[in-house]
N, C-alpha and C positions, 0 to 999 in steps of 0.2 A: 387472523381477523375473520369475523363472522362473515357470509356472503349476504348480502342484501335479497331479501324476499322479492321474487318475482310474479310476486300475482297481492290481489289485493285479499289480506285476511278479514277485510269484514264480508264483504262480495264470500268469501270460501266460507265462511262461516254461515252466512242466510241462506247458502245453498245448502250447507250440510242441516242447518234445522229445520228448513221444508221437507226435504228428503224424511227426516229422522219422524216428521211432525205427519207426513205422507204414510209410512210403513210402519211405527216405533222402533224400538231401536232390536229388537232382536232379527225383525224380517230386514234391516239393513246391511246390505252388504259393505265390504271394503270396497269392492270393486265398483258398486253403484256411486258409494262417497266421491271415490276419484273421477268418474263421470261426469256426477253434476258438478263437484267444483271447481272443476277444470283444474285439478294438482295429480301431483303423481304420490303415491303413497308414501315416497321419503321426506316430500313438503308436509303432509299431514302428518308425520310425529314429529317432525321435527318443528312447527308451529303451533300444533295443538296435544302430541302426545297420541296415546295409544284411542282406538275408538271409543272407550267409554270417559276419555277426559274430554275426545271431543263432543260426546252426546252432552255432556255437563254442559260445557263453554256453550252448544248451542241453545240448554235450557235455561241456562244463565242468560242469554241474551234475549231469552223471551219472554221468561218472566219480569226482567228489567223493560222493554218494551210496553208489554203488557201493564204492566201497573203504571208506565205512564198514560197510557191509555186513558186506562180506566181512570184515574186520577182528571185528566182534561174532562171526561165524560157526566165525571159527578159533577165539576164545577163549568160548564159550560151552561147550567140553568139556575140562576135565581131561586127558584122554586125544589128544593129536596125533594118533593116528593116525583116533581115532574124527572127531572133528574134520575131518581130511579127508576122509574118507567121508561122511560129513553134509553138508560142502557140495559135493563132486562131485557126488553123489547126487540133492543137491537142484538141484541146476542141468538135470540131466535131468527129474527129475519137474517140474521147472517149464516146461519146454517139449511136453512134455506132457500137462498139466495144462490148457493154454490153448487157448482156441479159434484163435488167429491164434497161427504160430510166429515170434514176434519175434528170438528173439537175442539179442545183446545190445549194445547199440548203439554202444559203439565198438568192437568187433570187426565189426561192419558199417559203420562208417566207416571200418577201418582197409582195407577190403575195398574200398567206392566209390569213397573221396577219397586215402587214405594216398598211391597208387601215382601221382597226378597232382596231387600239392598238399602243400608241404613243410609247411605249418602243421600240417596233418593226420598227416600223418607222427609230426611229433616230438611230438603232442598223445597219438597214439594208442600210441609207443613209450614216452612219461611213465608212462602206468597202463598197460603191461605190468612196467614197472619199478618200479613201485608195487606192484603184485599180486605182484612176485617178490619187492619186500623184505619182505610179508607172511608169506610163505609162507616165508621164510628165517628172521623170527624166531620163527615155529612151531615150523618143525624143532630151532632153535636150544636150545627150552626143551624140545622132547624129548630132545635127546641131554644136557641140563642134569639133565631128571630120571629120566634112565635107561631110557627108553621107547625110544628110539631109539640104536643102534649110535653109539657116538663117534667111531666110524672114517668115518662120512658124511661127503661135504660137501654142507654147508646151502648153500651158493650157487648149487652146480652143479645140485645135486638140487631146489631153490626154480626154479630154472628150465625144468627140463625138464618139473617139472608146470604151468607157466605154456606151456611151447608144447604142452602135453595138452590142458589146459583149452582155449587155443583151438582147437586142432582138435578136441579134443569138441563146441564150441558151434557151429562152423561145419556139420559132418558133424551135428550135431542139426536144422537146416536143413531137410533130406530127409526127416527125420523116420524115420529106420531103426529096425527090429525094435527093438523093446526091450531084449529078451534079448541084441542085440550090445552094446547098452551100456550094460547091466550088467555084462558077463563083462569089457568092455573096462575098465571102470573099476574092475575086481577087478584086473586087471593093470597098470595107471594105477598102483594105490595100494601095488603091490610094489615100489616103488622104496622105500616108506618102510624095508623089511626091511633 
């Protein structure tokens, strides 16, 4: 009979994807993993596998997070356009807002691992494909309720703010002027016209 787990695997798992989300995954250690999640390293294969099943499990849970996020974000305004400005905006002022400019962490996996690891790849290309069909049924109910031009497309235009996004988050990185990205996200968000 299995022995019942002694610590809580979601609590060990948010530790191990801030850590991962902190350093990516190659500057992580085992030993730092067993630090922050308070396990000892026979608890962490034996509940999540070796460390790159649990770098998954933990980008697994943040891309699931994350898209609900971002999902509450698009529909918490009436207004689509306002909406996307609320959460471009906020994606900026949250990276400077923080003392450490994290990112966001599977645009930083898509960045470390994508380009040398297929799992990573089609992990990281999943939620951009997620975040465009988000961003598609946005547009969708704007041009449903007449905020946005009918002549758009929602597909085309759902993706090209999804490769904005990420090269907004990645160029937030550097941590540049402010004022550029704002102005850049004023013109980001004219594609909604």
């Amino acid at each position: 009979m299995a022995r019942p787990r002694e610590f809580d695997e979601e609590s060990a798992l948010r530790a191990a994807m801030h850590l991962f989300w902190e350093k990516g995954y190659e500057a992580t250690s085992l030993g730092e993993l067993t630090a922050r999640m308070g396990i000892q390293k026979p608890s962490i294969y034996a509940a999540f596998g070796d460390k790159k099943e649990l770098f998954e499990a933990a980008l697994r849970h943040y891309t699931q997070s994350h898209a609900s996020y971002v999902r509450a974000k698009l529909q918490a305004s009436a207004s689509v356009k306002e909406a996307f400005r609320s959460y471009f905006a906020g994606v900026a002022a949250d990276e400077y807002g923080q003392g450490t400019n994290l990112g966001c962490f599977c645009i930083n996996t898509m960045v470390e691992l994508a380009p040398h690891d297929v799992k990573f790849e089609v992990l990281t290309r999943e939620h951009q494909l997620y975040l465009a069909a988000l961003f598609q049924e946005t547009i969708e109910r704007g041009i449903r309720t007449g905020e946005l031009k009918g002549t758009l497309n929602a597909k085309s235009l759902a993706q090209a703010l999804v490769v904005s996004l990420i090269g907004l988050t990645v160029m937030l990185k550097s941590r540049p002027d402010r004022a550029f990205i704002e102005h850049s996200i004023d013109v980001i968000l004219t594609l909604l016209d």
